[in-house]
N, C-alpha and C positions, 0 to 999 in steps of 0.2 A: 324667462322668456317674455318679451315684451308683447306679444301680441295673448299671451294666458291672463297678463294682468290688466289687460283691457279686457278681454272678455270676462273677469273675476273666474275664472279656475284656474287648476294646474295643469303645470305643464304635460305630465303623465296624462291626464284625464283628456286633453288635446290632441296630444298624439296619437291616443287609442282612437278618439273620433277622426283621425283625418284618415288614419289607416283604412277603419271601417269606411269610409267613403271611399278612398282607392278599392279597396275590393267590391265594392257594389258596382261602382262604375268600370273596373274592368282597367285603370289608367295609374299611371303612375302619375303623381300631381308634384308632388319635392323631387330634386336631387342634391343630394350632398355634394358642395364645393369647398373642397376645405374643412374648416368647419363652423361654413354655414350651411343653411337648408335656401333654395333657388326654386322658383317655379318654372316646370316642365313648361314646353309649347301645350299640352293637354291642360295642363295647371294653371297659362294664361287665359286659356278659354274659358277653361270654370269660374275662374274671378271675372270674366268680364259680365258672365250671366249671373252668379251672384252678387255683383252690383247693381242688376238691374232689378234682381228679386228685391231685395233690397230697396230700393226706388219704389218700386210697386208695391212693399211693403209697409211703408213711410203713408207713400198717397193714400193707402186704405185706408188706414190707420188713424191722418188728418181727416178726410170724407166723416168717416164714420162720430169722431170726435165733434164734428163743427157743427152735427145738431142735436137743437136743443126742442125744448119743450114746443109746440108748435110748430114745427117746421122750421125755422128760421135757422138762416145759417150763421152759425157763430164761429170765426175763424181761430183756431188753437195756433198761437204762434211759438214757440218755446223757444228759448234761448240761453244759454249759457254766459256767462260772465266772467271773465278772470281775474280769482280774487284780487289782484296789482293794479289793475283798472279801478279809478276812486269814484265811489258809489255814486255821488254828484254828475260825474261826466258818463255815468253809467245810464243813469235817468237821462239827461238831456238828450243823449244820443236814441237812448229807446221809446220817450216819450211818443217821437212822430209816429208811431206804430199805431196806437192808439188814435188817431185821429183820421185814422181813413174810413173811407166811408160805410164800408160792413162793420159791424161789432165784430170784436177781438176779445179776445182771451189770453191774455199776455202771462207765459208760466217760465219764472228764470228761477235760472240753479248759479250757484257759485262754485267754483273751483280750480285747479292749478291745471294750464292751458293743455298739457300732455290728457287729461283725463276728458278734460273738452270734449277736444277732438278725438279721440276714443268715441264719445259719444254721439259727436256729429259723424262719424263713421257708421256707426250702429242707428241712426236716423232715430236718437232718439231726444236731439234738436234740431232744429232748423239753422241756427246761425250763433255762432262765436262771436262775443264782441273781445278784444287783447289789445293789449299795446304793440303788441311787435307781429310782422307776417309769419304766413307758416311756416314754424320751423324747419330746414330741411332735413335734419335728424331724424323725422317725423315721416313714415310712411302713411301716409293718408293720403286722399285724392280729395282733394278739396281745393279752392280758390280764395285766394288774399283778394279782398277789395278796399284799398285806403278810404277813410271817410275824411282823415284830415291830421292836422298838426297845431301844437301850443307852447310856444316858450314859456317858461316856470317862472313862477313867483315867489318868493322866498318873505315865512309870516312869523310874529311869533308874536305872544302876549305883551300886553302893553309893559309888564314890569320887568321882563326878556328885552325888548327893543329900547327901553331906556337906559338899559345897563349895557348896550351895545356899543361899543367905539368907535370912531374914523367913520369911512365912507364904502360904501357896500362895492366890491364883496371883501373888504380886509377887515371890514367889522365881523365878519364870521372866526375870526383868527382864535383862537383859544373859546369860541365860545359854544354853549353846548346844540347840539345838533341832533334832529331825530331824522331818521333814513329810512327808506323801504327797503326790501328784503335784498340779499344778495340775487337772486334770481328774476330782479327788476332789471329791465336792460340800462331804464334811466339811472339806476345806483352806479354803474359802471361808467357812464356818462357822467355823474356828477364827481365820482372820483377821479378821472380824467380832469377834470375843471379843475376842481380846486387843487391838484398837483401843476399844472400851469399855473393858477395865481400864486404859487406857492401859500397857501393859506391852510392851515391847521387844525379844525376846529375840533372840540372832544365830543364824539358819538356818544350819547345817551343810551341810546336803544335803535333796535329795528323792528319794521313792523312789516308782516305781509299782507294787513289789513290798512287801506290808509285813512280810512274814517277812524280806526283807533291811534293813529301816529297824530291825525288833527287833534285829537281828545284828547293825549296830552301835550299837545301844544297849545291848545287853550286852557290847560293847568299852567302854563308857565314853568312845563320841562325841559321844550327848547325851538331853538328854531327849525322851520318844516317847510317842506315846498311843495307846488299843487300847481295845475296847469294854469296860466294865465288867463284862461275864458274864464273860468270858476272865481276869479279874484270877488267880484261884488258878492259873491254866496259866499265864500267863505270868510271875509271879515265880518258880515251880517250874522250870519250863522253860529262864527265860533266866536266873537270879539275879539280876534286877534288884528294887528296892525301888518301894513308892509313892511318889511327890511329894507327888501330890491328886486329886479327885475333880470332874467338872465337870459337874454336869447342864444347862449350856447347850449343850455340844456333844454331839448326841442322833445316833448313826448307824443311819439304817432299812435293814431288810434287805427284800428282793422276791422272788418267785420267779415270775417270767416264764411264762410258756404261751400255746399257741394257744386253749385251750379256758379258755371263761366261766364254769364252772361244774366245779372240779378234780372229777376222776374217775380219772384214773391212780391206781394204789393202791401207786406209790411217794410221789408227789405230796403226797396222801394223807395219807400216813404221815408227813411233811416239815412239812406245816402244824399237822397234831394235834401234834407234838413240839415246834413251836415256841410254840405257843399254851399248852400246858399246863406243859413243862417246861424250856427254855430261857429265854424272858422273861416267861413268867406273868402271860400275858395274863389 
């Protein structure tokens, strides 16, 4: 049951609490359709009040966190990351948080966007940043907000790109190739592409980390690609060269929240930087 392994118990141990709650309150909250479980008209009412607890429960929560020694309020902004999102565009995008004008407390977690949101559900972050909007498989009440878009770059070590043939992308044609995980939306995207160029290249490895896919791409294991804002970081960074340049493979960035209408003034600060000065909207 998907909603036990967000909460970490079992299903059993679940069931007995929800039961125990219908008999306190007197209501039935499921009906079996099938064989699913449905929430009653009683059962919509109780979720709409336990997300408001919830909400109030969050706010307390930040209040109580944001001060410190002397009074001063220090704002706890927590944030989650999804490990497929590359560290580089992670920073750039979170940076502006840090620069508003209350001191901040900036506390991120990494992990695979199902568990996120789990956790933005449970307010025990403030905001997701993901490559792709909310999934709709995904029963959560949360809001997609685009910060922006980047066609890909395609790098590889200087002794990779010399032993490269022809003109890009048929110089990828038998040559080796490092890829993010299958549960990258852009891998599906990129293999879309290069079955249009008709082009071949032999897959090395994959990675669901993509600062480890750069790392060995600046061993000269193969060729890698990374959003085209990041290019002057990442040749500096890793010493690897361009291949080429591909505006068919376009990687969107999101930044996840409960709230329809951003108001947080880390949040904020996140979409104004991306809009004006990252991808220049």
């Amino acid at each position: 049951m998907r909603a036990s392994e967000q909460l970490h118990t079992t299903p059993q141990t679940l069931s007995a609490q929800i039961k125990l709650l219908e008999e306190r309150l007197g209501r039935k909250l499921f009906r079996k359709v099938g064989r699913r479980l449905e929430l009653t008209e009683d059962g919509r009412t109780a979720l709409g009040y336990a997300d408001e607890i919830f909400t109030l429960g969050g706010e307390l929560e930040s209040a109580l966190r944001s001060r410190r020694g002397g009074g001063q309020r220090v704002l706890e902004f927590r944030v989650g990351v999804v490990d497929l999102v590359p560290k580089s565009m992670a920073y750039r995008l979170l940076e502006p948080a840090l620069r508003i004008a209350e001191p901040v407390r900036l506390v991120c977690t990494e992990n695979r966007i199902e568990d996120l949101l789990a956790d933005l559900a449970l307010h025990r972050v403030d905001l997701v940043i993901a490559d792709q909007p909310l999934p709709q498989r995904l029963s959560v009440k949360a809001f997609s907000h685009e910060l922006g878009s980047s066609p890909t770059t395609f790098f590889a070590a200087p002794s990779v790109a010399q032993s490269l043939a022809g003109e890009f992308p048929r110089c990828l044609d038998g040559a080796p190739l490092l890829l993010p995980s299958a549960a990258s939306v852009l891998r599906q995207q990129c293999e879309a592409w290069l079955r249009r160029e008709s082009v071949a290249p032999r897959i090395v490895a994959e990675f669901d980390d993509s600062a480890l896919m750069m790392a060995f791409g600046r061993e000269g294991r193969g060729v890698f690609f990374a959003p085209s804002v990041l290019e002057p970081e990442v040749t500096a960074q890793y010493g690897v060269q361009v291949v080429g340049r591909n505006g068919d493979l376009v990687e969107d960035f999101y930044a996840i929240s409960v709230e329809r209408r951003v108001t947080h003034p880390c949040v904020v600060a996140i979409a104004q930087a991306a809009r004006d000065a990252i991808f220049g909207r």
